[in-house]
Each structure stands twice: as C-alpha cells, then as structure tokens.
N, C-alpha and C positions, 0 to 999 in steps of 0.2 A: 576823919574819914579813913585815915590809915589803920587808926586803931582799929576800927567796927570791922575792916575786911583782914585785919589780920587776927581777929578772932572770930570771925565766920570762918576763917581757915583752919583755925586749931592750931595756929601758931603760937611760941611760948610768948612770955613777957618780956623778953630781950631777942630785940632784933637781930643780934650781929650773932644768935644760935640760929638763925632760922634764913640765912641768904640765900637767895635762890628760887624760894618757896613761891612766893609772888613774884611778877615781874612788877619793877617798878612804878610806879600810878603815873609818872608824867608820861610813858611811853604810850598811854592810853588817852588821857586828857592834859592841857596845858593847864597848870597848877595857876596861870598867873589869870588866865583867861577866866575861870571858877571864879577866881576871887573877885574881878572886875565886874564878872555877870551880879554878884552879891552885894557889890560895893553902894552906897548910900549916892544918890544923885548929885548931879553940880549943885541944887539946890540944898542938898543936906539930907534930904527926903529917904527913906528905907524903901529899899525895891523888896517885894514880894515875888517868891516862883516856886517852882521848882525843876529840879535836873534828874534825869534817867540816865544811866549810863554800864555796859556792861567791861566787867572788869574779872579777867583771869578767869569766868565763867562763873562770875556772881552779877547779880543785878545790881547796881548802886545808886540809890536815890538819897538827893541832897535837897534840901527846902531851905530857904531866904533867912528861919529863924534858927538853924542850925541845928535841925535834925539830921542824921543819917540812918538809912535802912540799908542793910546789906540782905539780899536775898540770893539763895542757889538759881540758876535757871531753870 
C-alpha cells in the first residue's frame, strides 16, 4: 500500500530522499486494525472486502486479495 501511494506521488525509490512528502499512513488509518479487517477467521476461513480510504488527497482502495488502487481525488 506504501508503495502504490508513494508512486502515485512521484516519489523516488528510496524513502529516506523523499521525507516529508507523504504524511505517514498510520496518521490516517491504523495499520493493525487493516490487517485484522483481512485477517482469516477463528475458523481459518478468508474474509473477502474491500476498503476505501482517503490518504494525503489520493483515494486508496484495498481488497481481501491484495489488490491496491491509489487514485487522485
């Protein structure tokens, strides 16, 4: 997910040239909370969804099978 919006942003290949540029993604959603929404049931079972979410003034959509879309607003 980092990846895709830090190249919708036009940022380099190396984070620690480009600080500042994004603000951090957990300051937007909790990183642990995503993961539990994705996570496989008490039964073992794969949950399906998907997630909306706007980030720095991209649109960020996440799906079950681990797609990302980063779109502009």
């Amino acid at each position: 997910m980092i990846a895709a919006l830090r190249t919708a942003a036009g940022c380099s290949t190396s984070p620690k040239q480009d600080i500042g540029v994004l603000t951090p993604l957990f300051e937007t959603i909790d990183p642990d909370a995503l993961n539990a929404l994705f996570s496989s049931t008490y039964s073992g079972a794969s949950r399906t969804g998907t997630i909306t979410f706007t980030h720095d003034g991209y649109e960020v959509t996440a799906t079950s099978d681990g797609h990302v879309v980063v779109s502009s607003e």
